[in-house]
C-alpha positions as a LaTeX table, in Angstrom:
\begin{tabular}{lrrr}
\hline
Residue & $x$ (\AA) & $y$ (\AA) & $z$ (\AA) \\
\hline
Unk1 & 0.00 & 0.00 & 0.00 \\
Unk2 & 1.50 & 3.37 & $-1.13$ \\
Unk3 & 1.58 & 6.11 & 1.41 \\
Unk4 & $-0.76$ & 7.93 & $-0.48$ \\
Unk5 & $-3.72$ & 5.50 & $-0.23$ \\
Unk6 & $-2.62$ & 4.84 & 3.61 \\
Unk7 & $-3.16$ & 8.89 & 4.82 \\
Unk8 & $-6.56$ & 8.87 & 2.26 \\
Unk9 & $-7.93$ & 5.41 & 4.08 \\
Unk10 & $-6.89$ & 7.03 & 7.40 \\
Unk11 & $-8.61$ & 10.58 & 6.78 \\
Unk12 & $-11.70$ & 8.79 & 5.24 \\
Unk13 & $-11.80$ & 6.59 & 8.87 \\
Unk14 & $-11.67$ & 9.69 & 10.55 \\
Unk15 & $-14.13$ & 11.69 & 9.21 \\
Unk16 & $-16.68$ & 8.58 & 9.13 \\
Unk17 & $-15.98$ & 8.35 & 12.88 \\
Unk18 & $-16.71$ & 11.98 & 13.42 \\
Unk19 & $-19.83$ & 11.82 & 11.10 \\
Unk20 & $-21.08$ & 8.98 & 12.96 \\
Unk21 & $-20.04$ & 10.45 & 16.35 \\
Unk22 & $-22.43$ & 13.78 & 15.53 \\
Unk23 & $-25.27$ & 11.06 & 14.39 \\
Unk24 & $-24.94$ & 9.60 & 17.81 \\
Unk25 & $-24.52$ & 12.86 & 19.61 \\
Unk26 & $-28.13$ & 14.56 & 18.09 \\
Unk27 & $-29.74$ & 10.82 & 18.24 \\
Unk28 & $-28.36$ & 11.36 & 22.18 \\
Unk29 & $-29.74$ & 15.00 & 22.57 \\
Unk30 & $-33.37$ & 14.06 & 20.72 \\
Unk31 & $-33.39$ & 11.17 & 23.92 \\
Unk32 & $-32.41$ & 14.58 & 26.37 \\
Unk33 & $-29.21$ & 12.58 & 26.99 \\
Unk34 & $-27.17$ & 15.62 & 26.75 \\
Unk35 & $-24.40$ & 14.71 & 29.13 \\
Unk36 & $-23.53$ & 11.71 & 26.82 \\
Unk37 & $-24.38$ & 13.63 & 23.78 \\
Unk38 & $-21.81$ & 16.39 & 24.71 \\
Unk39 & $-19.43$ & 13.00 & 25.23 \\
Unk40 & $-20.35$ & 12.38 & 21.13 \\
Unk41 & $-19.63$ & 15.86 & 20.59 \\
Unk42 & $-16.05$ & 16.12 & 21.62 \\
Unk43 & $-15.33$ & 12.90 & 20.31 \\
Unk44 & $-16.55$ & 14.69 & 16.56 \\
Unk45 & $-14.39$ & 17.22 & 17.04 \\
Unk46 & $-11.44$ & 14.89 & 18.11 \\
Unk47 & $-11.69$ & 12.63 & 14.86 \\
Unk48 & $-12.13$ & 15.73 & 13.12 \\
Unk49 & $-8.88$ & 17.52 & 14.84 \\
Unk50 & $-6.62$ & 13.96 & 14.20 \\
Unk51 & $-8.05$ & 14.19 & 10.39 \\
Unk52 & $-6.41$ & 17.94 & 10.20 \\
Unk53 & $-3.51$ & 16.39 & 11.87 \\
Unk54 & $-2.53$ & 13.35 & 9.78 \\
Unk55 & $-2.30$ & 15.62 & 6.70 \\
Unk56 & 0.16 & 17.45 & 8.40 \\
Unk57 & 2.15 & 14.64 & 9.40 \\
Unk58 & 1.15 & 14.28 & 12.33 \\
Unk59 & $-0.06$ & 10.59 & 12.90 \\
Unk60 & 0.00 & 10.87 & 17.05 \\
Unk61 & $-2.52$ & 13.21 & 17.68 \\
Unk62 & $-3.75$ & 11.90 & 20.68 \\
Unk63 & $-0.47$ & 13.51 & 22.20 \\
Unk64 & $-1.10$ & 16.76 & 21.11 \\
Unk65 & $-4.59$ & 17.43 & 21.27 \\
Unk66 & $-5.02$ & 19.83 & 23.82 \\
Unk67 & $-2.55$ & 22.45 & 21.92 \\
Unk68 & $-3.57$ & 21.07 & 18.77 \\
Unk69 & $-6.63$ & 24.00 & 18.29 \\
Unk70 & $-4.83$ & 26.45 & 19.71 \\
Unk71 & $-2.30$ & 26.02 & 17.19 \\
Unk72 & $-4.41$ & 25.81 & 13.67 \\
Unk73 & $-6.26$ & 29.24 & 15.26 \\
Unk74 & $-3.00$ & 31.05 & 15.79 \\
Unk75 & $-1.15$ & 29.53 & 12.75 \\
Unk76 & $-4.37$ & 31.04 & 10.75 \\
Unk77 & $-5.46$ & 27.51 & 9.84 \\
Unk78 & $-9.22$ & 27.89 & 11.08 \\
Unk79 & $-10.48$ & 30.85 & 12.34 \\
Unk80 & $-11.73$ & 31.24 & 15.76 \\
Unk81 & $-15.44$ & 31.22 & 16.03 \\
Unk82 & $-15.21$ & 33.25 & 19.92 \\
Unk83 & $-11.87$ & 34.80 & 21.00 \\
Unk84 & $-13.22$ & 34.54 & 24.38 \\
Unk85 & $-11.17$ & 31.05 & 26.45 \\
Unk86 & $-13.92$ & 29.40 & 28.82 \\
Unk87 & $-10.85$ & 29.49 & 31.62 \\
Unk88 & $-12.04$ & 33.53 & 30.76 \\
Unk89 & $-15.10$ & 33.09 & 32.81 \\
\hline
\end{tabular}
């Protein structure tokens, strides 16, 4: 298997995890599970964040998660939605 098809089978695991992770998460909130939904949530935004990361090389995202957003916002990568930290409040 070339390392081409490797990264494009890995991104296209990720973002079918993510997809299915927000399925789970509004099937969750439509039950008013919304602890465990939030649980789905993160988890979407994890697969999501290891996707952006194993097209930069990155294959061990796990390791740098928490900085990981940070990061892509400062670097210019993905725009921050609210400038505003929730250690802010």
């Amino acid at each position: 298997m070339t390392k081409d098809k490797l990264l494009k089978d890995q991104l296209q695991t990720m973002v079918q995890k993510a997809s299915r992770s927000i399925a789970a998460a509004k099937r969750l909130i439509d039950q008013g599970d919304h602890d465990f939904a939030s649980s789905r949530a993160y988890y979407a935004t994890f697969y999501a964040i290891e996707a952006i990361l194993l097209t930069k090389n990155l294959i061990r995202p796990w390791q740098c998660l928490k900085n990981s957003s940070g990061y892509y916002i400062l670097s210019g990568f993905i725009e921050p939605s609210n400038k505003t930290s929730a250690s802010n409040s």
